[in-house]
C-alpha positions, 0 to 999 in steps of 0.5 A: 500500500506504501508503495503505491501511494509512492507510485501515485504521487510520482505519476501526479508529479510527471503530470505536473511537470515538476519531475523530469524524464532525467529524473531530477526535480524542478519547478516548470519554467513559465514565460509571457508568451506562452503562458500568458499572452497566448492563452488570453483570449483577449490579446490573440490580435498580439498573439498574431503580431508577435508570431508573424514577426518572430518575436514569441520566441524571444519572449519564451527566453525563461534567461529573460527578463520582459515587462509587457505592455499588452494591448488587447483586442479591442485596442487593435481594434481602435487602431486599425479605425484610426488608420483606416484599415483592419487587422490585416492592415495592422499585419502589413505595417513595415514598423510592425516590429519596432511598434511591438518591441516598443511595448516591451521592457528588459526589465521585469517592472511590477506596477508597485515600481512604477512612479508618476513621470517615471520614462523608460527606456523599451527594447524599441529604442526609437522613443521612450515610453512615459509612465503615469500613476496618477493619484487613484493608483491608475496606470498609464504608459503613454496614453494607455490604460493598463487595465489589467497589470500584473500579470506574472510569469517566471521571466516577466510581467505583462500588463494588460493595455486598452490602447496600442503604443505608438513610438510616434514623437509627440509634444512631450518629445519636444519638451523633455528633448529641448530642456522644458524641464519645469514645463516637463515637471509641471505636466507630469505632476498634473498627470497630463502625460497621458493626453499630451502623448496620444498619437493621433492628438491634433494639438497647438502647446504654447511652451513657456521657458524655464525662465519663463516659469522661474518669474511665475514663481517670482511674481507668486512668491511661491517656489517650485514644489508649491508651483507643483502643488497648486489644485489649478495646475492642471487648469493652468496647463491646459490654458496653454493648449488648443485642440487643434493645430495651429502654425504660425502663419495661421495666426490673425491679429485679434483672434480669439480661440479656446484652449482646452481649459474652459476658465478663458480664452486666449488672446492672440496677436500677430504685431506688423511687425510679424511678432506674435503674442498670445496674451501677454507672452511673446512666441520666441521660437514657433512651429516646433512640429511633432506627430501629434501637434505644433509646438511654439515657444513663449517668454511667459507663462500664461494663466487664465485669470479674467482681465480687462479684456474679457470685461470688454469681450464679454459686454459687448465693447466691440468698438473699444476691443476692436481699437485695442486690437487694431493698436496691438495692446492686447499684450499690454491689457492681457497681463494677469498680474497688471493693476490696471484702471480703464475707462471704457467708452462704449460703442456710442461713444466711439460712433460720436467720435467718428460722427464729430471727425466727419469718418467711420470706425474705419477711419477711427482705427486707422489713426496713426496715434490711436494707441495715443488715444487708447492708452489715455484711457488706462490708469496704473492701478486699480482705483475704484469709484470709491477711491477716486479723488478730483483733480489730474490723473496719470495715465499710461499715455503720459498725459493726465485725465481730470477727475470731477466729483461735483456731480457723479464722476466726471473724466474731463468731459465724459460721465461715468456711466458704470463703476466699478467692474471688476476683473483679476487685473484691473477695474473697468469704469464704463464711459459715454465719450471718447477721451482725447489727450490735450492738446489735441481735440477732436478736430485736431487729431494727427498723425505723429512725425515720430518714429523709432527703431529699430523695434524689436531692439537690444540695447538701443532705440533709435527715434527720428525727429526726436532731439530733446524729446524727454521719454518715459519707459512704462512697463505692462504693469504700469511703473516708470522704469527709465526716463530722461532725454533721448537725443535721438537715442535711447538705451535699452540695455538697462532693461529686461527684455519685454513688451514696454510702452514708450511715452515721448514729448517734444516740439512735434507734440506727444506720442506713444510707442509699444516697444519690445526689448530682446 
């Protein structure tokens, strides 16, 4: 009876293949391909790939080490519909090989070592595959879901995908190639990662520098771990994208898009001079092109608050938005962190100033000096009816507007018809008139025999017929950085570079520049 209990128990270990032939003992060896990609009943369109290119065998290695990223079926599936074709299709692919060796590591990676941002390097060399873990323990390479991780054999893990990856270069590619590294941080902390590496993404990123989110910092009086913190980050980021590719020369002045946040618009600028702005960031390097987008580089970071601009969006101010485009001041109105006051003459007011001038809007706009006449209507600071006190007040112009309280609120000679709207910027104070800097009045309106150059400049501004002028620099935010005498010459070098308004006075009378330092 001994015995063949023994007997039986040896049968059952040959059946098990723990006893071998040689008469050894040993644990069977398994593998991810065969146990358990080719037995899955949802990965047999991998199983056909990896068999026509050859690659089960490699992942029968049991001397191996593989980490694979599997996609299913249904993730075949919706590449094929992307593509255009069927599985048959996804056969026929000549990268067939290097798409399927993208999905694999030579290394055994459980998900409990993976991390947020990790980027790994696949046997596919072409591109890396970027990993996320976001907060609710999902996993992400690139754009995938793993679905099912953890699938575990004796020579790796499988972990099973719901999209195929793709070793396209996306916008991230161009980030973490190119040095962005806070922007890089910045979009793998907010878990972005997997949106902005989907391979059939149509995406405009508007990239801000290292320097450019080192004065985000400065102006938030946060440091980078706070910056990677904050509950809108993610909002922010996504202020900086559109849905949709957009190059540079598609750019109109004025244009108005949405980005893929909904917290607010952005503002577009296209100068005569060919520079382009969105908000009040200036584009320094444009259309970066990528697989899934276009990339354009930005001094700035930008950040959807509500500014003066949206006040006069959003209330129907067409007469007013449009000058303001037309003079290229959106840069200047669009700063999030500028403290600005604006008197806004609505479109009445606008038509009466063309009536008065025997023109049109038309004719208004193509006034030399309507930067002159807009900037007379912006104050620095925010100031609100309540704060308002009688007599002159600086504007961004240079010139001064008389403040009346006799009877309401008076500005020169327009009423305030509308205190007080508040943006995150600045106070709108709405207007029934036009208000036209002395000494010119509404007759009197010409254009100015000034001019400077070069514009962009480096360290010096070259201005015409301009010999004892005095000058004032005011920055976005309003403050006089330089002043003096040009004498045909003004330097520059003194400032940081940015978009800065130049305010000059001489015998020919008054006149206002937007200047930008490089």
């Amino acid at each position: 009876m001994k015995k063949n209990s023994i007997l039986k128990k040896v049968i059952s270990l040959f059946a098990m293949g723990v006893l071998t032939i040689s008469g050894s003992i040993s644990l069977a060896q398994t593998n991810v391909y065969d146990d358990i990609i080719a037995t899955s009943p949802n990965h047999t369109s991998l199983k056909a790939a990896l068999d026509q290119e050859g690659l089960d065998v490699v992942l029968q290695d049991t001397n191996g080490t593989f980490t694979v990223f599997a996609p299913t079926n249904d993730a075949f599936d919706d590449l094929a519909t992307a593509l255009g074709t069927n599985i048959a299709g996804l056969l026929a692919l000549p990268n067939l090989s290097d798409i399927l060796t993208y999905h694999v590591l030579g290394v055994t990676a459980p998900s409990s070592s993976l991390s947020n941002g990790d980027i790994v390097t696949p046997v596919f060399a072409g591109n890396t595959v970027k990993l996320t873990v976001t907060g609710g323990g999902d996993v992400f390479a690139n754009q995938a879901l793993v679905e099912t991780p953890d699938l575990t054999a004796d020579n790796g893990v499988v972990h099973s995908t719901a999209a195929v990856l793709l070793p396209n270069e996306t916008v991230v590619d161009v980030a973490l190639d190119n040095g962005f590294s806070t922007l890089a941080n910045a979009v793998i902390a907010a878990e972005l990662l997997p949106a902005l590496t989907d391979p059939f993404a149509t995406l405009t990123v508007f990239a801000p520098t290292n320097e450019a989110f080192d004065d985000l910092i400065e102006e938030l009086g946060i440091d980078l771990t706070f910056l990677l913190g904050l509950p809108n980050l993610a909002d922010v980021l996504t202020y900086h994208v559109l849905g949709t590719e957009v190059d540079a020369a598609a750019i109109s002045n004025g244009d108005v898009v949405s980005p893929l946040s909904v917290t607010n618009t952005l503002k577009l600028t296209k100068t005569s001079m060919g520079d382009v702005y969105v908000n009040q960031a200036q584009v320094t390097s444009a259309d970066i092109a990528t697989d899934n987008g276009i990339v354009h580089v930005l001094d700035a970071v930008l950040y959807p608050n509500e500014t003066v601009v949206d006040v006069a969006l959003d209330n129907g101010f067409s007469s007013l938005t449009t000058a303001v485009i037309t003079a290229e001041l959106l840069p200047a109105l669009t700063d999030p962190f500028a403290e600005l006051t604006v008197f806004a003459p609505t479109n009445e007011a606008f038509d009466d100033l063309a009536a008065a001038l025997s023109t049109d809007i038309a004719g208004l706009l193509a006034l030399e000096n309507l930067s002159d006449i807009l900037l007379y209507h912006v104050v620095s600071g925010i100031v609100l009816s309540t704060e308002l006190t009688a007599g002159p007040v600086a504007t961004l112009n240079g010139a001064s507007v008389n403040v009346d309280l006799t009877n309401g609120v008076m500005i020169n000679d327009a009423t305030v018809t509308l205190a007080d709207v508040t943006s995150d910027n600045g106070v709108v104070h709405v207007i029934d008139k036009v208000l036209v800097p002395a000494p010119l009045g509404t007759s009197e309106i010409t254009s100015s025999l000034i001019s400077v150059f070069p514009n962009p400049a480096v360290d010096q501004l070259m201005v015409s017929n301009a010999m004892d002028a005095t000058f004032q620099i005011i920055d976005l935010k309003g403050s006089v950085v330089k002043s003096g005498v040009a004498n045909n010459i003004i330097d520059l070098s003194s400032l940081t570079p940015g978009v800065y308004m130049l305010n000059l006075v001489s015998e020919l009378g008054m006149s206002t520049h937007r200047i930008v330092k490089q």
